[in-house]
C-alpha positions, 0 to 999 in steps of 0.5 A: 471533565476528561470527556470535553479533553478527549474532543481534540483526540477525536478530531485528531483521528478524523484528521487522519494526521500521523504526528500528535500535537505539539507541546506548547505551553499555552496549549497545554495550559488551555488543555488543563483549564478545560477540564477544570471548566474554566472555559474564560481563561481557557479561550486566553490560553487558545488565543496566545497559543493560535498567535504563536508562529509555526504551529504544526498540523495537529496542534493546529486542529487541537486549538479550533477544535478546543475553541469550538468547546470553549465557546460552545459551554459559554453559549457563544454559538456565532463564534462556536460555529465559526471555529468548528468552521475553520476546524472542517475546512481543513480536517472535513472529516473531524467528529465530536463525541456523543457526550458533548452537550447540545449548545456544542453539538448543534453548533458543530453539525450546523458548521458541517452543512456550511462546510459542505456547501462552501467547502472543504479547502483543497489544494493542488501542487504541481511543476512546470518541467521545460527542456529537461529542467524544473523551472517551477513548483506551484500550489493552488487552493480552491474553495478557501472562502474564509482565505484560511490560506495565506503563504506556500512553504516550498521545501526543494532538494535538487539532484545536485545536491542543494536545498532550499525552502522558500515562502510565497504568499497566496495571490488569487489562489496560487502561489509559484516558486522559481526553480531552474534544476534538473531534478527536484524532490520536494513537498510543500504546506499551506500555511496560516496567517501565523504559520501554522500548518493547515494542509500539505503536498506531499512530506518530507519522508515521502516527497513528490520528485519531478524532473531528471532524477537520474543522468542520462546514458549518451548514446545506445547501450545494450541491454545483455541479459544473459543467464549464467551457464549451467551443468554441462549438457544444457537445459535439454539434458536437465529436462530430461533428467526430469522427465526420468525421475516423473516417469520412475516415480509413476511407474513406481506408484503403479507397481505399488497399485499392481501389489495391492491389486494382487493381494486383493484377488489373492484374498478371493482366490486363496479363500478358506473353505470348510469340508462342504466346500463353502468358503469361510474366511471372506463373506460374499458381501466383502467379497464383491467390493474387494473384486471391484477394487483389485480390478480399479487397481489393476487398471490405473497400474497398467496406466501408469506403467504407460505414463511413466514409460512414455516420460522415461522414453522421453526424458532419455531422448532429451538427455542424449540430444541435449545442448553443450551450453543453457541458452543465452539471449542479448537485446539491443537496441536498434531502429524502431525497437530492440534486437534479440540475439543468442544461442538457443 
């Protein structure tokens, strides 16, 4: 039955673990002998495969999740629950698919409320920084009621270049190993009584880095910021250059409003008229909207010339009176602070 198989992905996903499962032999003999249903040799393949050393997180989670099936077709539901115990202290949020049978299922969610009593496994790192240098990286676990952890794997990069990866087992929750770098990245993982990968600080792609990670500069530095000299005449003359093109632009938009708003009245002044003197070419409904929009034109034209002679004034002052050079700035530091200085 493919159904029972998809189990393990599920869990996976519930993991949120980002690399699938190893190739292991024996897992992948336990993956085909459960969708043979034969669940006996099935839990042999399991047992060989959690014995093997140095098994990565997922496949980890694979195997007590394939466990958890195994046992619960037999109807072993102590040792069903006790492998979907270990699955949730490490993976809390693995689920199981509806078409599983209830002699899976019960176990399972029965393991879930134990787990959400006495658990789930958590672990912290952290380094202890003295005088500039790293002297030690730590892990500690909590709530590991069925001491699933056994050993720290430290994996440490310092600045100098040297790397190192060192093992130290779990002593009343805590294992510390001795560093003495200036600078260290690094990441850690917890491991099982056969190295197998249960939880992790920090990766190798993404590690925690502590300590000095940089050489320090000796002594004050400044810190000069300067801008890069523009056009000849400053960013006073570029305003106002700016400012001329806003006003000409607005006194455009006004001339075009004063020509709509002449051709509107021209309509109504130039009206064709019959030999009675009645007006033939415009009726008086089209006549009122029209008078009232060539007066709206008029007035925002007039506005707009305004504007724009007032930005053009403006922008001609700038330019006249701008700087020979853009402005430039300098901080350094001084007591207490930093020291602006410049030309502005």
């Amino acid at each position: 039955m493919r159904a029972l198989y998809l189990l393990a992905v599920t869990a996976w996903a519930g993991a949120a673990t980002p690399a699938a499962a190893a190739s292991s032999p024996k897992l992948e003999e336990a993956r085909k002998l459960i969708d043979d249903l034969e669940m006996e040799a099935a839990l042999k393949a399991l047992d060989a495969a959690d014995k093997t050393e140095g098994n990565d997180r997922a496949t980890v989670l694979e195997i007590y999740t394939l466990q958890g099936i195994a046992f619960g077709s037999l109807s072993k539901e102590a040792k069903t629950r006790d492998s979907f115990r270990k699955l949730l202290m490490i993976s809390p949020g693995a689920t199981l698919p509806n078409d599983l049978p209830p002699r899976v299922r019960t176990p399972f969610f029965e393991a879930k409320e134990w787990v959400g009593t006495n658990g789930p496994l958590t672990v912290t790192g952290a380094a202890n920084v003295n005088e500039g240098q790293v002297t030690s990286v730590s892990l500690v676990v909590e709530k590991d009621v069925l001491r699933l952890a056994r050993t720290a794997r430290f994996h440490l990069r310092a600045t100098d270049g040297s790397k190192q990866t060192v093992d130290v087992p779990f002593s009343a929750g805590k294992a510390e190993a001795t560093v003495g770098k200036a600078g260290l990245s690094w990441w850690a993982e917890v491991l099982s009584d056969r190295k197998g990968v249960l939880l992790m600080v920090a990766s190798a792609g993404a590690p925690r880095q502590d300590g000095q990670l940089a050489p320090v500069a000796q002594g004050p530095q400044p810190l000069d910021i300067e801008t890069q000299p523009g056009a000849p005449g400053g960013w006073r003359r570029t305003t106002g250059f700016v400012l001329l093109g806003a006003g000409a632009v607005a006194a455009g938009i006004g001339v075009g409003l004063g020509a709509s708003s002449a051709g509107a009245r021209s309509r109504l002044t130039n009206a064709t008229q019959d030999d009675q003197g009645r007006v033939t070419s415009i009726t008086q409904a089209e006549a009122g909207p029209l008078e009232a929009s060539a007066n709206t034109q008029a007035t925002i034209a007039n506005v707009l010339f305004g504007v724009g002679g007032a930005l053009g004034a403006a922008g001609v002052v700038l330019v006249i009176l701008g700087p020979a050079s853009e402005p430039t700035v300098a901080l350094s530091p001084a007591p207490g602070g930093l020291l602006v200085s410049g030309r502005f």
